[in-house]
Structures are given as C-alpha cells and as structure tokens.
C-alpha positions in Angstrom: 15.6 -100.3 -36.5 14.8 -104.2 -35.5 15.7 -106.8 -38.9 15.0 -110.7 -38.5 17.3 -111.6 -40.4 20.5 -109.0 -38.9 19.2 -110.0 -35.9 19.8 -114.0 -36.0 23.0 -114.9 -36.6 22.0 -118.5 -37.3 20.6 -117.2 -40.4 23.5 -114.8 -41.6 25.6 -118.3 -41.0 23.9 -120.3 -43.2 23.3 -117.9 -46.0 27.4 -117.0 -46.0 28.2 -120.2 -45.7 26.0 -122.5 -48.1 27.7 -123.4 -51.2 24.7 -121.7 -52.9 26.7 -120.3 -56.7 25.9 -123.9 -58.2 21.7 -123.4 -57.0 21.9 -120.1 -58.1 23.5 -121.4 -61.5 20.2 -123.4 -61.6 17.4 -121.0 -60.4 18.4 -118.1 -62.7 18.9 -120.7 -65.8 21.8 -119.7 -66.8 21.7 -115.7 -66.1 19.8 -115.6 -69.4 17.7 -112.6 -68.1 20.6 -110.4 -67.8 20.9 -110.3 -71.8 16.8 -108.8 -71.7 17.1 -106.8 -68.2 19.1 -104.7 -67.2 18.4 -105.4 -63.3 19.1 -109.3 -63.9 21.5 -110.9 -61.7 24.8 -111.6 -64.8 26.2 -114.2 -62.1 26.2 -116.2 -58.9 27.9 -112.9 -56.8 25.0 -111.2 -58.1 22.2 -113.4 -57.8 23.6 -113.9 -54.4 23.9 -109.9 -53.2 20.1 -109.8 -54.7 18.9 -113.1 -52.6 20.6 -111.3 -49.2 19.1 -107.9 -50.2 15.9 -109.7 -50.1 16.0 -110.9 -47.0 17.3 -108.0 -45.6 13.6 -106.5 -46.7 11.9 -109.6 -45.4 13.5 -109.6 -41.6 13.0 -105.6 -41.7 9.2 -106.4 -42.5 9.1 -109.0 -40.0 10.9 -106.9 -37.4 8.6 -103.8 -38.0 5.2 -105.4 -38.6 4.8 -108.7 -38.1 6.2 -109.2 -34.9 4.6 -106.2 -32.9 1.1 -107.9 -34.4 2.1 -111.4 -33.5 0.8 -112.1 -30.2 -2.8 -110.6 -30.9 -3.1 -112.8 -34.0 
C-alpha cells in the first residue's frame, strides 16, 4: 500500500530531525488536556508519536486517493 509521507524520505528527515519538543511544548499549552482526556498527548514524545501518526494517515490518503484523481482534476 502507497503512503506520501513513507514514501519521501525528505519528509521522514525533517520530521526526525527538527527540534520540534520545544513547539510541541507550545501547541499543546502545556499538555493541560491530558489532566481532562485521556487520549491527550502528557508530553513532547507523545505529542510527537501523535503528529507522525497523523501524517502517516495523511500520506496513506494521499497515496490512495488523491493521487490516482490528480491528473483528471
């Protein structure tokens, strides 16, 4: 199964090797949802898994249906 974002490295690179903890630190205010949800990121490692598990969905939509529609568009 096709994946934008397995299948460019260039991307992989720069997400693994941003220094994204102190961002993180900022968008997720502190980890102050974790104490409400349960599914809240509690710290950077874990904001950080959640941001790559995203993308992972993104490139796999983008792979699967985007692309293959792209050139009628």
């Amino acid at each position: 199964m096709a994946n934008y974002f397995h299948d460019n490295p260039d991307l992989k690179f720069t997400l693994e090797n941003l220094e994204l903890a102190p961002i993180s630190d900022l968008i997720e205010d502190g980890y102050r949802a974790a104490e409400k949800y349960e599914t809240a990121p509690r710290d950077a490692t874990d904001a950080l898994d959640n941001y790559r598990r995203a993308l992972e969905v993104v490139g796999e939509v983008c792979a699967d249906r985007i692309e293959p529609r792209a050139r009628t568009v």
